[in-house]
N, C-alpha and C positions, 0 to 999 in steps of 0.2 A: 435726458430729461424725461418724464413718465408723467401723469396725469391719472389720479385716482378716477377708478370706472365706478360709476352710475350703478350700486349695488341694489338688488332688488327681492326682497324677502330673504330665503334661506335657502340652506341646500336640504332637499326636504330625505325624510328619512320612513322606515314604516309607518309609526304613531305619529309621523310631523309632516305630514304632505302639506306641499305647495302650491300656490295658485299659479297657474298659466295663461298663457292665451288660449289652449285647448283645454282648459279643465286643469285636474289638479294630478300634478305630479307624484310620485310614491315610489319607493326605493325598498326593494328584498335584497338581504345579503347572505351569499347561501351559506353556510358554515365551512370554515376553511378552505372557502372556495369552489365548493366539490358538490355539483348539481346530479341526479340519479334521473333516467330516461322518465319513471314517474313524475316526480318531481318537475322537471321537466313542463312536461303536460299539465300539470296542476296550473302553471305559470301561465301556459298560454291561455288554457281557459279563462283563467280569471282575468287574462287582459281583456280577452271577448267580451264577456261577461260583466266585469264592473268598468273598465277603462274603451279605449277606441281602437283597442287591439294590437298600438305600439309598443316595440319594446328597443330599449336602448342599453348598452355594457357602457357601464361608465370606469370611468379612471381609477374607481376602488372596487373594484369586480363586482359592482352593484349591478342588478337589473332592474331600471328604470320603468315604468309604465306610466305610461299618460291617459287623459283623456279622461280623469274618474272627477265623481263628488265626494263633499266630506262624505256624506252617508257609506258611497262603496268603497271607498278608502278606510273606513273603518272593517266593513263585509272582506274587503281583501285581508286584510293585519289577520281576521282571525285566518281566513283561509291559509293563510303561509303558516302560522303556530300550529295549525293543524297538520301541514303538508310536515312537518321537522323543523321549518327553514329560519324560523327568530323565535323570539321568547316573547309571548303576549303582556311582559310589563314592559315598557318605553323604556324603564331607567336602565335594568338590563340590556335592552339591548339598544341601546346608545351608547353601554361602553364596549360594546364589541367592534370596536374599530380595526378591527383586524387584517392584515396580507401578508398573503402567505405566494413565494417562489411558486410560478404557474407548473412546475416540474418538481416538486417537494415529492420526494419518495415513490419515484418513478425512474430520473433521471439515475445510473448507475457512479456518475462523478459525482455526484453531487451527496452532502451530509445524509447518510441515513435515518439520523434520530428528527431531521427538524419536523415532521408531521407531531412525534411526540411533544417535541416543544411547541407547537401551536396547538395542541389540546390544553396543556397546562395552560400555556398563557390564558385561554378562552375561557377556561372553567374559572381561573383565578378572577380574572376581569366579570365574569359570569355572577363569582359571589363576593365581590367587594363590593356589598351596597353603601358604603361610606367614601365612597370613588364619586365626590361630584365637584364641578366646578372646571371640568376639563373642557376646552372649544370643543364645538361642533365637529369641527373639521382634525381634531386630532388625530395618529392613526400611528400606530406599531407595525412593523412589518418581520417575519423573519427570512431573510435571504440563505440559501444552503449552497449558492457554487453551482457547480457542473458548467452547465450552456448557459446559465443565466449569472452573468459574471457581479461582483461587487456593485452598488450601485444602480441595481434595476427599479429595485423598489426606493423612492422616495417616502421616508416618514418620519414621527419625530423622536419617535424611538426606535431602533433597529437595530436585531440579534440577526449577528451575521458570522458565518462561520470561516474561521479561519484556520487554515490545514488540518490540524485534528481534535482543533478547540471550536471554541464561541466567544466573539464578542459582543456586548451589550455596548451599543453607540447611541447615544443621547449630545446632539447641539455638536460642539467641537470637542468629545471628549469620547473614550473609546475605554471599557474595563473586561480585561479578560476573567471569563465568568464560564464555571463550571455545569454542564447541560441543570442539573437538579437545581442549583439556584437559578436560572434565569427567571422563572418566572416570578419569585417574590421579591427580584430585583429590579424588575421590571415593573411593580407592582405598586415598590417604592416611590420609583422615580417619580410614577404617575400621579401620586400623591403627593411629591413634593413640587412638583408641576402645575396641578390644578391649585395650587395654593398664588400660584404668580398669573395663571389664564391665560399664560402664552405659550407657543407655540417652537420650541427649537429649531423644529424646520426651516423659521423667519429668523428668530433671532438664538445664534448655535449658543451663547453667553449663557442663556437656559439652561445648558445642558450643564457645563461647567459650576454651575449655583446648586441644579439640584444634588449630582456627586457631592459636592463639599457638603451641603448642607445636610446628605447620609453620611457622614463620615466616611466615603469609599474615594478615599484620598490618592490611591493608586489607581485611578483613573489618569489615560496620560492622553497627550492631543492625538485627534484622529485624523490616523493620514484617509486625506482624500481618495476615492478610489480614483482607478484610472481611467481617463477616458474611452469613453468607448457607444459604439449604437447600441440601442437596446438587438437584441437578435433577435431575427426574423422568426416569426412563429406561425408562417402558413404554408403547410407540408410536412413531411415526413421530420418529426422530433425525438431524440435521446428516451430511452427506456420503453420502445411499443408504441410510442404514441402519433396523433395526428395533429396537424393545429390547423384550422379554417378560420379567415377574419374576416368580419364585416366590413363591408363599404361604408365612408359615414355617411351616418343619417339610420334609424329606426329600424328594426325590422319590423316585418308583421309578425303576429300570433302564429301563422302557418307557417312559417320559416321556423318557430323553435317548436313545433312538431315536430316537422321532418327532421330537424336537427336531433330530435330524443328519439325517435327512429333508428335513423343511422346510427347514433351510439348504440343502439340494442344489436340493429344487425348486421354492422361491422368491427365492432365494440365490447366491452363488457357492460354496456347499460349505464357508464357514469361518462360525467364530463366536468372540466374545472374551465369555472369564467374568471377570465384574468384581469386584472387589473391591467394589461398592458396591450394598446392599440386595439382593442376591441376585436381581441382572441376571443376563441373556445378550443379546448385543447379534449380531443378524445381521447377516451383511456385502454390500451389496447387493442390499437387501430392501425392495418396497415396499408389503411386504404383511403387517398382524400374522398370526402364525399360530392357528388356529383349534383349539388344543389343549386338551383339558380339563386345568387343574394350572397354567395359565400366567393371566400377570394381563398385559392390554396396555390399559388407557386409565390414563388417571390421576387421576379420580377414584375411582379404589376404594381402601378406608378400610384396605385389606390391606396398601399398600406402605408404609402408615406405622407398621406394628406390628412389633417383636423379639420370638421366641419361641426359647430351645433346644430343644434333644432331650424334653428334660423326664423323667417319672420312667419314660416306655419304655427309653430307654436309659442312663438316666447315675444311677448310685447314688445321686449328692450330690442329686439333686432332689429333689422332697416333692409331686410333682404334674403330673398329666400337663396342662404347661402350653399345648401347642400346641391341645390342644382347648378349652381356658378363653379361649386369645387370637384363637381362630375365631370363638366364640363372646360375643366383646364387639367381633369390629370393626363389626358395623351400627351399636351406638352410640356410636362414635368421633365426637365432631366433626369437620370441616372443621379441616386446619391441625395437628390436634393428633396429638402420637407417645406411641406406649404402648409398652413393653419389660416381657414379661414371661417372670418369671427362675426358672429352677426352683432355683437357691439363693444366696446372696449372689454369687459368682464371675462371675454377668451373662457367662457367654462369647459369648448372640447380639448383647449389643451393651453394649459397654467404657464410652462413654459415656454422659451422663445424657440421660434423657426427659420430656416433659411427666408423662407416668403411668409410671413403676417400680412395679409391682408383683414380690414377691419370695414364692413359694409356701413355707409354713411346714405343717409336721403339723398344723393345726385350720385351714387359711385360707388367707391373703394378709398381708402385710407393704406400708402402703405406703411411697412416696418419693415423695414430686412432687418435681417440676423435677429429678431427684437421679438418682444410680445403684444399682446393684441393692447395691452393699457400703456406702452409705449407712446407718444410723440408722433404721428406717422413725419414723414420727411416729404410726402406729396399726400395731395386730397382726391374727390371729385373723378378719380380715376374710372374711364370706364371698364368692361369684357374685355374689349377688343386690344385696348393698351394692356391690359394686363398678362391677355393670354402675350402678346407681343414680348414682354419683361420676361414671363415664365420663360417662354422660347428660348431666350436670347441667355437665360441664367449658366455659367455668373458673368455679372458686369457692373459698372458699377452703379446703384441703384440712388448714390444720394443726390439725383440732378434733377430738380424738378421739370415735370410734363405739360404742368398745364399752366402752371404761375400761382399756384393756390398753393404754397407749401408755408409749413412752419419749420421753426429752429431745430435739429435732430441732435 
C-alpha cells in the first residue's frame, strides 16, 4: 500500500527555476554530459556569484545550484548559453532530455558509434520546434554496453545497443533499428507520445500505442534486462579513465574548482557528470584525485546512501537528513543501500532501497525494501533505533518498535 507524497512546485530547469527554502533552484545540463575544465569554473563562479555557492549532481546528470533570485537565475541562463552549455530559448532546451552511458566512447567494450548517436539525437530534438506536449520529467537515454551493462540508465525511451546492432526500447516494446534511423525514430515516437502526456516509464502500454500507432509493427516485447547493481564508478574505470563520487548532500563552488583542476592536471581537461549516484568520471586519468569531499575506492559505505537537501533547504522536509545519513554509513553493512528522505517525494532517489527511511516531526518513518512514498511499517523512530536496525541488517524489519505503526 503506498500514499501519494505532498508534491511541491516543479523539478526546476535552466528558464524554470524553483522556489526553495534557500532561494531558488536552477539546473545546467552539460551537453552529452561532457563538462570541460573551463566550463567547469564558469559553473562554480556563477554559483558564488548569483546563487549560495552550492552545487548538487542530480539523477539526470544535471548540476543543480541553489541559493539564487529570479533576477540571477535569469543572469545565470545567460552565463551557461554563453559558457556552450544550453540553448538560450527554454523550448529548446526543455527537449533536450538527454543520457547518455557515463563511459560512451571511452569504454573499449562498449558500442563505438553511441557518442554519434547522441549527437543526432540532440541536434534532432534541438530542431523539432513542433516537439510540445512531452512531461517535464521525460528523458531518452542511449546505453552502449561495456561496464555499464543493460539497464543502467532508466528512461522512457532508450537506444540500447545489442551485440552489433541497436535497439530503440519504448514502454514494453523493443525495435531493432539501424544506427542512421535511430534518431527520426526516436523522434517519432516522441511525438506520438506527447500526443498522450505520458510517460512509458510509468505506464510501459505507452510504448506498445506509440509503435502501432507508427506503423513499426515489428516492434516485439522487451525482454527485461537482467538484474544487476549499477557498477561502482569510484576509481580506476574502463578506457583511461577515473570516477570520484560525491557524499550526499551539496558541494561547494570550491570543490568544482579543484575538481576542473585535477581534470587539467591529471587529465585531458574534460569530465562527464553522470547521471548515476552522483559520479564525475575524468577523462584520461590515472590518477584518483586526492580531494577532500570526494569518495574514490569502493568500499566506502557512502556510495551506497540517498540523501536530499533536507530541512536546510527544502520546506517539505522535517529533518536535516544529510547529517542523520553521514552519520549512520559506518554502520551500513557490506551490500546494503539506505535512502534517506527528508519527506515522502524521495527526490534523491525515486526508487526503492534496502533501508528507506522517511524523516517525520518526532523521527523517522521506516520502509524496507520500499520507497520513500511507500506506507512506513513503524513511525516516530529515533537515531539511536535506527542506527541499531542499520547494524543489525538484514533482519526482519516488519515488527514495530514503538506501537506507532501502520498496515505495510
Amino acid at each position: 500500500m503506498t500514499t501519494a507524497p505532498s508534491v511541491r512546485g516543479w523539478c526546476p530547469g535552466l528558464h524554470t527555476p524553483m522556489e526553495a527554502a534557500d532561494g531558488w533552484l536552477v539546473r545546467v545540463r552539460p551537453p552529452l554530459g561532457r563538462l570541460s575544465a573551463a566550463q567547469a569554473r564558469i559553473v562554480a563562479r556563477a554559483a558564488r556569484v548569483h546563487g549560495n555557492g552550492l552545487i548538487e549532481l542530480t539523477s539526470r546528470g544535471n548540476l543543480q545550484l541553489r541559493g539564487l533570485t529570479p533576477r540571477s537565475a535569469r543572469a545565470f541562463a545567460r552565463d551557461m548559453a554563453e559558457a556552450g552549455l544550453a540553448s538560450t530559448d527554454a523550448a529548446t532546451e526543455a527537449r533536450r532530455g538527454l543520457l547518455l552511458s557515463p563511459l560512451a566512447g571511452i569504454d573499449p567494450d562498449a558500442a563505438p558509434d553511441a557518442p554519434a548517436i547522441m549527437q543526432a539525437l540532440d541536434a534532432a530534438l534541438a530542431g523539432a520546434a513542433s516537439l510540445r506536449g512531452l512531461p517535464a520529467k521525460f528523458v531518452i537515454a542511449v546505453e552502449c554496453g561495456g561496464y555499464m551493462p543493460a539497464g543502467t540508465l532508466r528512461a522512457d525511451i532508450v537506444v540500447r545497443a545489442q551485440g552489433t546492432g541497436w535497439l530503440v526500447v519504448c514502454g514494453a516494446r523493443a525495435l531493432p533499428c539501424p544506427a542512421a534511423a535511430i534518431a527520426p525514430t526516436v523522434l517519432a515516437l516522441a511525438h506520438a507520445l506527447a500526443a498522450s502526456g505520458g510517460r512509458p516509464l510509468r505506464d510501459p502500454a505507452l510504448g506498445t500505442q506509440a509503435f502501432a500507432h507508427l506503423g513499426l509493427l515489428e516492434a516485439t516485447q522487451a525482454a527485461p534486462p537482467a538484474a544487476h547493481n549499477i557498477p561502482c564508478l569510484a576509481g580506476p574505470l574502463p578506457g583511461h579513465a577515473m570516477g570520484a563520487v560525491l557524499p550526499p548532500g551539496p558541494m561547494e563552488a570550491d570543490l568544482l574548482d579543484a575538481v576542473a583542476q585535477w581534470s587539467m592536471q591529471a587529465g585531458n581537461g574534460h569530465m562527464r557528470i553522470t547521471p548515476l549516484r552522483r559520479a564525475i568520471v575524468f577523462e584520461d586519468c590515472a590518477t584518483a584525485p586526492p580531494l577532500p569531499g570526494l569518495i574514490t575506492h569502493a568500499d566506502d559505505p557512502r556510495l551506497r546512501i540517498s540523501a536530499c537537501i533536507g530541512a536546510r533547504g527544502c520546506a517539505c522536509a522535517a529533518r536535516d537528513v544529510i547529517a542523520d545519513a553521514t552519520l549512520l554509513a559506518p554502520a551500513l553493512p557490506a551490500r546494503a543501500t539506505l535512502h534517506v528522505s527528508g519527506c515522502p517525494k524521495g527526490c534523491a532517489h525515486p526508487g526503492p532501497a534496502d533501508i528507506t527511511l522517511v524523516a517525520q516531526v518526532d523521527g523517522y518513518g521506516l520502509c524496507p525494501h520500499g520507497r520513500a512514498a511507500d506506507t512506513p511499517v513503524d513511525n516516530g523512530l529515533s537515531l539511536a533505533q535506527i542506527q541499531h536496525i542499520v547494524r543489525d541488517w538484514p533482519r526482519n524489519l516488519t515488527t514495530p518498535r514503538n506501537g506507532r505503526t501502520q498496515p505495510a
